[in-house]
C-alpha positions in Angstrom: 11.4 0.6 -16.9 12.6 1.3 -20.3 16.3 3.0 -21.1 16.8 6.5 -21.8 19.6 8.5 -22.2 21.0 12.3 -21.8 19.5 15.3 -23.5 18.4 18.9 -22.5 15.6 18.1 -19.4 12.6 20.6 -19.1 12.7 23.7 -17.2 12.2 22.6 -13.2 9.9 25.6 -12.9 7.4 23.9 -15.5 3.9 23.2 -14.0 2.8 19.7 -15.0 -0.3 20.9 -16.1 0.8 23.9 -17.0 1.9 25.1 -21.0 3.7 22.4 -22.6 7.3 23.0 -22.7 9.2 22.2 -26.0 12.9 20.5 -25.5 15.3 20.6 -28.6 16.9 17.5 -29.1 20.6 17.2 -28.3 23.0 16.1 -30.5 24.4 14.1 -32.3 23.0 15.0 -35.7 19.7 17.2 -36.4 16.3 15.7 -35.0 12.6 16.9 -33.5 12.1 19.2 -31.1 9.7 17.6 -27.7 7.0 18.8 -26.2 6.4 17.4 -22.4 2.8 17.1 -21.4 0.7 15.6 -19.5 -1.2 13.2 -21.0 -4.7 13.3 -23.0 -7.2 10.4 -24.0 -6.6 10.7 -27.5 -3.0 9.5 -26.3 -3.9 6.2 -25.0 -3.8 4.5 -28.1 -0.3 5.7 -29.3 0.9 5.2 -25.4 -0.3 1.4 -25.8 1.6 0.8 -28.6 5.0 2.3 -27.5 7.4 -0.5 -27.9 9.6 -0.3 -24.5 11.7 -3.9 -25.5 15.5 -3.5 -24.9 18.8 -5.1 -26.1 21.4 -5.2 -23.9 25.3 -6.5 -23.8 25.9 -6.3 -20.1 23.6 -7.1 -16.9 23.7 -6.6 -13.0 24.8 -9.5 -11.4 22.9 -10.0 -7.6 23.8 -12.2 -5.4 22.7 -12.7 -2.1 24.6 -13.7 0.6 24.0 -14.0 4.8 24.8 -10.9 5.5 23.6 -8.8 2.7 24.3 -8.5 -1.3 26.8 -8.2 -4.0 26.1 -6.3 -7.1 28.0 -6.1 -10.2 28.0 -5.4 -13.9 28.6 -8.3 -16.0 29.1 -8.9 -20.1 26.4 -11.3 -21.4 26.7 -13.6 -24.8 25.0 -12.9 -26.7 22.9 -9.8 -25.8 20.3 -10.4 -24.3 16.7 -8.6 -25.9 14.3 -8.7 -23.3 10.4 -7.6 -24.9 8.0 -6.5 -21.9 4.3 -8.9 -22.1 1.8 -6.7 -23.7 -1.1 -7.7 -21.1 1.1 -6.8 -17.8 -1.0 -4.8 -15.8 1.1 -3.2 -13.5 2.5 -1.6 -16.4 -0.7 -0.4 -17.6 -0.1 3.7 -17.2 -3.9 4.9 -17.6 -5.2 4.0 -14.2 -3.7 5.3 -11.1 -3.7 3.4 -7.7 -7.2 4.5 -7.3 -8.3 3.5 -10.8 -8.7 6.9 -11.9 -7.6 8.0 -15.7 -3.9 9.3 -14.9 -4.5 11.2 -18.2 -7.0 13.7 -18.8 -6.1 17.5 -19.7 -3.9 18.3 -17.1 -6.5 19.5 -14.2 -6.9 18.4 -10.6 -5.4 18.5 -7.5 -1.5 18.2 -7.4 -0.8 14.4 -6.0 -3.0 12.4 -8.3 -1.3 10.0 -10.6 -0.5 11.5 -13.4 1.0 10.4 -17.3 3.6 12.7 -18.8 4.1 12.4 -22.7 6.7 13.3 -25.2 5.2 14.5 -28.6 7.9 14.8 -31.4 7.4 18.2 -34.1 4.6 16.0 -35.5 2.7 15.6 -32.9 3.2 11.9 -32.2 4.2 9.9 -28.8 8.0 9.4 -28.7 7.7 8.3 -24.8 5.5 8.6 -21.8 6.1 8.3 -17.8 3.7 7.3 -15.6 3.7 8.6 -12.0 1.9 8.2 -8.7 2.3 10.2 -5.1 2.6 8.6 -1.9 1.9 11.0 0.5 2.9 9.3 4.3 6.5 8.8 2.4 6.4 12.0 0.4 7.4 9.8 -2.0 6.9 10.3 -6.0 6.5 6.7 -7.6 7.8 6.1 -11.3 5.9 3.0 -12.4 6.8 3.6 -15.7 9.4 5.0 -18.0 9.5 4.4 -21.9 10.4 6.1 -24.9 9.6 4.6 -28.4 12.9 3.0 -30.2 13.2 5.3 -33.0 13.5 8.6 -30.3 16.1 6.8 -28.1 19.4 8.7 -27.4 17.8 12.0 -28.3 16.7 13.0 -24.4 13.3 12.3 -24.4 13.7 10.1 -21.3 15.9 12.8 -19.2 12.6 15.1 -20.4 10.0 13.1 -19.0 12.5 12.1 -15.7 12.6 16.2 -15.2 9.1 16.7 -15.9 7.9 14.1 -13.4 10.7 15.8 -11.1 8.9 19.3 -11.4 5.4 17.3 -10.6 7.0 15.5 -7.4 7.9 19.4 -6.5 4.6 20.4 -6.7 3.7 17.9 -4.4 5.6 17.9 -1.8 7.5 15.1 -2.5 11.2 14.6 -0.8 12.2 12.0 -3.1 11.8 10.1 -6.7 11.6 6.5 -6.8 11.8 3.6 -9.4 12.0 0.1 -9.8 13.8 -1.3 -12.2 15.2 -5.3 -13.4 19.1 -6.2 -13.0 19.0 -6.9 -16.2 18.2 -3.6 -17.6 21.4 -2.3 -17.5 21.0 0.5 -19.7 17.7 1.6 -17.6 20.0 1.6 -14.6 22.9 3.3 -16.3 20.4 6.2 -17.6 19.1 6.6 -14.0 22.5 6.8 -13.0 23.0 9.7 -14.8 19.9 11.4 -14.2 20.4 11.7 -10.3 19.6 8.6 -9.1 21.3 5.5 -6.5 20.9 2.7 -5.6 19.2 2.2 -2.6 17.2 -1.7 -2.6 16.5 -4.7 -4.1 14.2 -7.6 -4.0 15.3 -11.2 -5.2 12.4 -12.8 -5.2 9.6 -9.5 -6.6 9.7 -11.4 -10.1 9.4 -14.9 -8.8 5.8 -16.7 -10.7 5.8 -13.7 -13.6 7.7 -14.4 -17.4 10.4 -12.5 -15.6 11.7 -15.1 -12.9 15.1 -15.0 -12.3 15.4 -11.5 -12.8 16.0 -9.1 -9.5 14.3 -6.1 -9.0 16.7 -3.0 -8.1 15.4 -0.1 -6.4 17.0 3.6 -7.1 15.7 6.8 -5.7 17.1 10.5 -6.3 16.1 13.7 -3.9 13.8 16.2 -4.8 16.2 19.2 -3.9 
């Protein structure tokens, strides 16, 4: 799950397949305006390429014990960079869980999977988030979050959360929910922000991928 930070979200009233809804960006300092939308195939390409690798100075410590965990933010040096594999397929946001195209041009029935992206005043991809419903849970999946390096701090990410917020409304949903590594700490910060707690983990999700050692934390944040 990539890092964002705060900005101006989009409207909560905004359809996601509705009219594209342009966000200014916040300060500091002058920048693009955003358009949140869902996704279309001439995206894909320019989704692919977003670059969702991270630096960061501190990490979440996990450590599990008899009866139950301890979590904490620790200082790491030096920073640790942590670049995502490119062939991952469970972070692969053009097929939903049913292997249909989560893109398209915005049509269907609300609870498909769905891509949202960010398009600066140029028209190109500054970020995407890919979402899926679960509908025994009433539960609105994040699988994926990222926002291309040069548009960080300018809240695109808090764009995309809100417009995948507005989607889960539309479906029903009670709840968002991500997953995201201990060692993301700026993801987890972000999400903080943005509404959402703690609420699982796994210590052993990660174990036989590039990523073992590495917990997986579990945040959701009510629809209301």
């Amino acid at each position: 799950m990539e890092p964002t930070t705060t900005g101006t979200p989009a409207p909560a009233s905004a359809s996601s397949a509705g009219t594209p809804v342009p966000v200014p960006a916040p300060a500091p300092g002058p920048g693009p305006a955003y358009v949140f939308r869902v996704a279309r195939p001439e995206d894909d390409d320019a989704i692919g390429a977003v670059d969702g690798s991270f630096t960061t100075g501190t990490v979440f410590e996990v450590v599990a014990r008899e009866d139950g965990f301890a979590l904490r933010e620790v200082a790491v040096e030096p920073p640790l960079t942590k670049v995502f594999p490119d062939d991952d397929p469970e972070d692969d946001p053009e097929d939903g869980e049913d292997g249909e195209d989560g893109g398209g041009d915005g049509a269907g029935d609300a609870g498909g999977p769905r891509v949202f992206v960010a398009a600066d005043g140029d028209g190109a991809v500054a970020g995407y988030a890919a979402v899926s419903y679960s509908a025994w849970n009433r539960r609105l999946v994040v699988e994926d979050i990222e926002v291309v390096p040069g548009h960080r701090g300018r809240g695109v990410g808090r764009g995309l959360m809100e417009r995948a917020a507005a989607y889960a409304r539309e479906c029903g949903a009670a709840h968002l929910w991500l997953e995201v590594s201990n060692v993301n700490a700026p993801a987890v910060r972000a999400y903080r922000r943005m509404g959402f707690t703690l609420c699982g983990l796994d210590v052993s999700l990660y174990d036989g991928t590039a990523s073992r050692g590495e917990f997986a934390l579990y945040m959701s944040r009510p629809c209301s």
